[in-house]
N, C-alpha and C positions, 0 to 999 in steps of 0.2 A: 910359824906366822902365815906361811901362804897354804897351808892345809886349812889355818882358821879361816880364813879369807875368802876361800873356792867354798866352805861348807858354808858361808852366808850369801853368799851368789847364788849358790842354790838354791837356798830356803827362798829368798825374793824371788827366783823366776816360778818355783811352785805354786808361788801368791797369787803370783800375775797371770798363769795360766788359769787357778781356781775363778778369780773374778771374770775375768774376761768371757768364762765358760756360763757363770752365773749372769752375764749382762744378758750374753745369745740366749740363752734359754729364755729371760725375760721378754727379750723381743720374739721371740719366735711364740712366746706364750699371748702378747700383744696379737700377733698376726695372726692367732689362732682364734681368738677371741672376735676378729673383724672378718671371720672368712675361710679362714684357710691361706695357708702360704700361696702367695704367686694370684690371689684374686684382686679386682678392680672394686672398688665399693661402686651399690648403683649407682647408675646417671639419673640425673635432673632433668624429666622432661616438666613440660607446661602440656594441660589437656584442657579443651573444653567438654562440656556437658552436652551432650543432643538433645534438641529440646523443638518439640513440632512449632512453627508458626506460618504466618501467612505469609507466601513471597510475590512478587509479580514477575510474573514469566518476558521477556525478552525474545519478541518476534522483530528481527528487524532484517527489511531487503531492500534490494538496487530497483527503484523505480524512476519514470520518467513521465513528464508534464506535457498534458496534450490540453488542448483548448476545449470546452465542454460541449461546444457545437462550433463546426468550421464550414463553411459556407461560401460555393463557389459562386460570383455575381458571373453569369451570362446573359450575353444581349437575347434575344427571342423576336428581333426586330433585325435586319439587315439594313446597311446604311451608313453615313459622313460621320463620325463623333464629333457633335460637335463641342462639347463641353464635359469638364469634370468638376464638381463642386465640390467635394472633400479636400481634406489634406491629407494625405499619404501618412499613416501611421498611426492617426487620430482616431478617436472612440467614436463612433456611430451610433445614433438612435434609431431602433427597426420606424420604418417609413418617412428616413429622411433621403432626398433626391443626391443621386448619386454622379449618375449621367445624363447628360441629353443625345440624344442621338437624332439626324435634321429630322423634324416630322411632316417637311413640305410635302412630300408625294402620300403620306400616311391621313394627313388632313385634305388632298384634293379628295384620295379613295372615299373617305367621311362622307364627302360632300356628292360625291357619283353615286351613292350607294343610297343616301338620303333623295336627290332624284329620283332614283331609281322607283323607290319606294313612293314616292309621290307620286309615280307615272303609274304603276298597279294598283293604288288605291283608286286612280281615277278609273283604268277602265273596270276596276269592281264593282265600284257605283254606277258604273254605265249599265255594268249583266244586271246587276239587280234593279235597278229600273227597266229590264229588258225583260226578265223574268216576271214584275208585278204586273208588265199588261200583258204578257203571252199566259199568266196564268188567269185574268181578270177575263179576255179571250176564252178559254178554256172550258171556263165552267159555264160557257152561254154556247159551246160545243159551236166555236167561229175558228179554231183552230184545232189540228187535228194530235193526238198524244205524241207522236213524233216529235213535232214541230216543239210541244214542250218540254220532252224531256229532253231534245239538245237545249233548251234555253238553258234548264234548271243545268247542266252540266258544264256550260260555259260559266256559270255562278261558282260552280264550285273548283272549278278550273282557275276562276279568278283570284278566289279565297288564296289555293294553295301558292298562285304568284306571290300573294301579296306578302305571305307567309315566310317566303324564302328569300322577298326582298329583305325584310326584316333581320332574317337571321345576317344577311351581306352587310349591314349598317352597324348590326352590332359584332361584328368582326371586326370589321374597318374600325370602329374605336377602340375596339381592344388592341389593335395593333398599335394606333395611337397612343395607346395609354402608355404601350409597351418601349417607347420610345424616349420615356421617362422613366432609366431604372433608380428604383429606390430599393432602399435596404430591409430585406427581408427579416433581419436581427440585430438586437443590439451587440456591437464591440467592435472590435480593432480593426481597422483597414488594414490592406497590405501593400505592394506596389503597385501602381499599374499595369495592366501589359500590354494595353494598345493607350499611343497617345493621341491626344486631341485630332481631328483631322483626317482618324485611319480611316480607312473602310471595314466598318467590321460587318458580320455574318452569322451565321444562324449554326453552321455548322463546329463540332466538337475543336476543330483546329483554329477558328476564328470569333468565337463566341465569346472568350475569357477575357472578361473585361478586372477584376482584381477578386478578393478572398478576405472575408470578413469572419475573425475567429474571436468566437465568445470567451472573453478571459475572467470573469466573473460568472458561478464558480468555474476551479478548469477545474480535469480529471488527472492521477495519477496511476498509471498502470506498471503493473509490479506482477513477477510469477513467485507464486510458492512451490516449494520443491512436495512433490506428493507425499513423501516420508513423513515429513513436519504436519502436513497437512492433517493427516491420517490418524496419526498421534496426539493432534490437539483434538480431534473428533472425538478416539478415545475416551480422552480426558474426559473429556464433555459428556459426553454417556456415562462414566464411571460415578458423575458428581463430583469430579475433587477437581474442578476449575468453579471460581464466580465471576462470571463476564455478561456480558452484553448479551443477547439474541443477534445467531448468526449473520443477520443482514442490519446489525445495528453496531459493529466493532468498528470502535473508534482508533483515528491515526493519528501520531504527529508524525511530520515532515521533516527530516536533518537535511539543512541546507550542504552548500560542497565545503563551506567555511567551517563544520564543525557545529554553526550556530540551529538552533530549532525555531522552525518557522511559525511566528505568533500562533497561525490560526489552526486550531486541528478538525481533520477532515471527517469523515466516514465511506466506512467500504456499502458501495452501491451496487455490484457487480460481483462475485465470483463463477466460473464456466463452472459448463454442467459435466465437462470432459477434461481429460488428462492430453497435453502434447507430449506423443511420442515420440518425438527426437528428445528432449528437453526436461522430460521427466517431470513438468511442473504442471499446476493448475494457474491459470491469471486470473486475477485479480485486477478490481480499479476501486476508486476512492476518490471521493467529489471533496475538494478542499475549497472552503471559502477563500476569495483571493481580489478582494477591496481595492487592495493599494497595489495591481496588477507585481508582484516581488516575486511569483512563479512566470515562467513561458513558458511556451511548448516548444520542447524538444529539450528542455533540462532537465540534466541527471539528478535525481536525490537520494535519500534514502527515505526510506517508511518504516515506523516500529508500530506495530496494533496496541492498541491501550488497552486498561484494564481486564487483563486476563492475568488473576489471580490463583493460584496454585495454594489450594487449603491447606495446613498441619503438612507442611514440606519440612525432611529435613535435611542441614544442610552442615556440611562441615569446612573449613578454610581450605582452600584451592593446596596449597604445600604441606597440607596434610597428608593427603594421597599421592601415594608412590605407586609406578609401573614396576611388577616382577614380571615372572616368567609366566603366573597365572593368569593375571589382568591386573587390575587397578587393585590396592591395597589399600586400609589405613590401619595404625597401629591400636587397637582397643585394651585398653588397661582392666584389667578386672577387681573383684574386690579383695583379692589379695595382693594388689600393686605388680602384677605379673603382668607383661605387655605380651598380647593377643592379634596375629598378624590376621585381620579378617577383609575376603573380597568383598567389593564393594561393584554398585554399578552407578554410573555417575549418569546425571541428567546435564539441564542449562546449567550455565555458567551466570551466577548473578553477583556482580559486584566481584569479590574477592571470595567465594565462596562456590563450592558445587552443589546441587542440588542431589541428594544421593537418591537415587531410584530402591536400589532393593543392597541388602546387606548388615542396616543397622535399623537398632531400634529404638525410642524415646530413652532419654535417661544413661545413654552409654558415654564415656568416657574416651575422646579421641586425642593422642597425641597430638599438638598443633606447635609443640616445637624439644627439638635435641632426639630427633629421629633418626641424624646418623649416629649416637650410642645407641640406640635401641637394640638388643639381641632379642631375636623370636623366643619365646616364654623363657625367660630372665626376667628377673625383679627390675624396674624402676622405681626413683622417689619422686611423686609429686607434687609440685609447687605451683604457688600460684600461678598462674596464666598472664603471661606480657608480649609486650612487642607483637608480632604479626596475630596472635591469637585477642589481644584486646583492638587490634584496628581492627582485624574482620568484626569481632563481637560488636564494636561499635559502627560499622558500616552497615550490620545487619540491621539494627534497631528499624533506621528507617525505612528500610529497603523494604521491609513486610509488610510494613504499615502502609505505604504509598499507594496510592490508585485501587483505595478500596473505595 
């Protein structure tokens, strides 16, 4: 009985070893059929397609708000202040009266000088009735040539007094005049700096009487860095910018709030030099300014408008990865093989880099499941979500804009 017993113990563990040999084989025939033992099936990346369109380039710098014309009132007159008619702050019309300064001793001068001139006119008329009988004498040879050419010289002796009383009267009122300053242009007052009462003067330490700065339009001055500069010139020569003509690139203004200032300006200025500390070229930009919402000495920023970069292309910002070569992005080929190819990246627009050189219309970029990617290993292809449909749909309008 236990001889029969040990020989069917047997027989079942033979069974059990045959099956079990037949299951492995099956699975190992499974794992051969997907790969090879010990492989990953591929990863699922998401690609978009590169495909040329128009983008608009992203010029923006640290600029600040000066007044369009700034204009120092000085007296030209010395004398009592005696009066200020403005209000301190207040907009000005060019040829509204500003100050009075006393014009008593300015109106006596008026009046000595007007004298004056009434006292040379008379002895002028006196030479020339002195002259018609020394020359009426003359020609009946009762007076000898001497005698009239001092006459005719005292005539014209007289002339030149009367001449130069002239020019002392119309001094004398211009200094008058000068004792009523009015405002050379229109715009904003600034403080005082001599009050009513001072003594003021003619000279550079006494003369400044306030500072009227034109804030319609003002100016914004900004430097470009020469590299950018040089590079959008490039551009511009190559053809593959659509912009404005160099003295007609339009700005808008980002205020310090984040918010963009209504009106946009144009650049009226760029030097015809590089500063060499600074590396940059300046720049300025006349912004219309209605409702005075820039001053001078505010910081803003400036981005130049419409500069248009033709048939750019461009792939999602987390597409491209840093190695040891430079910048990367993963290219898929048309046997699903991922293709690790350098790239050289331009501006930054949106959520997207502007690729300078490395790819070509029609390529296929990884835009997501790049940390599976192995350098030529197969990947599977799926459709395109998440960061690759937000850039896709952030591009739409980006290209389209400010054409």
């Amino acid at each position: 009985m236990q001889a029969s017993h040990g020989r069917k113990s047997g027989h079942f563990l033979v069974h059990g070893l045959i099956a079990l040999a037949l299951t492995m084989t099956a699975f190992a025939g499974e794992a051969l059929a997907q790969g090879g033992p010990g492989q990953m099936p591929p990863p699922d990346v998401a690609v978009k397609i590169v495909e040329p369109k128009d983008v608009p380039l992203n010029y923006e710098f640290a600029g600040r708000v000066t007044g369009s014309r700034e204009v120092e009132i000085r007296a030209r007159v010395s004398g009592i202040l005696l009066e200020r008619t403005y209000i301190e702050g207040e907009r000005v019309k060019q040829g509204d009266l500003l100050f009075l300064i006393d014009p008593a001793a300015y109106e006596a001068a008026v009046a000595r000088a007007e004298a004056m001139l009434q006292q040379e006119q008379a002895r002028l008329a006196q030479a020339d009735r002195e002259w018609k009988r020394i020359a009426s004498l003359f020609e009946r040879n009762a007076v000898s040539a001497r005698e009239r050419d001092e006459t005719l010289s005292t005539v014209e002796l007289a002339r030149a007094t009367v001449a130069g009383a002239r020019a002392e009267l119309r001094t004398a009122k211009i200094n008058l005049d000068y004792t009523r300053v009015t405002a050379p242009i229109s715009g904003v007052t600034s403080l005082e700096t001599l009050s009513e009462g001072s003594l003021v003067g003619t000279g550079s330490a006494d003369s400044l009487l306030t500072r009227i700065t034109q804030l319609d339009p003002v100016y914004v001055n900004f430097a470009v860095p020469d590299s950018e500069m040089m590079a959008l010139y490039a551009l511009m020569d190559a053809g593959a910018l659509r912009m404005p003509a160099r003295d007609r690139i339009g700005v808008a203004v980002k205020l310090g709030n984040s918010t963009t200032y209504p009106n946009d300006g144009q650049v009226n200025f760029t030097d015809s030099t590089i500063d060499t500390q600074t590396g940059t070229i300046r720049m300025r930009a006349s912004v219309p300014n209605p409702d005075k919402r820039l001053l001078p000495g505010q910081f803003v920023r400036v981005a130049l408008k419409d500069i248009v970069l033709k048939n750019a292309l461009t792939v999602p910002q987390a597409s491209v990865l840093q190695s040891a070569q430079g910048m990367i992005v993963y290219v898929i080929d048309d046997k699903d093989i991922a293709r690790p190819t350098p790239v050289k990246i331009g501006q930054a627009i949106g959520l997207e880099w502007v690729i300078r050189e490395g790819l070509t219309a029609g390529a296929r970029v990884v835009t997501e499941g790049m940390i599976k990617v192995r350098p030529g290993a197969p990947v599977k292809v799926s459709a395109p979500s998440g960061l690759a449909n937000s850039a896709s749909k952030a591009d739409a309008p980006a290209g389209q804009g400010n054409r």
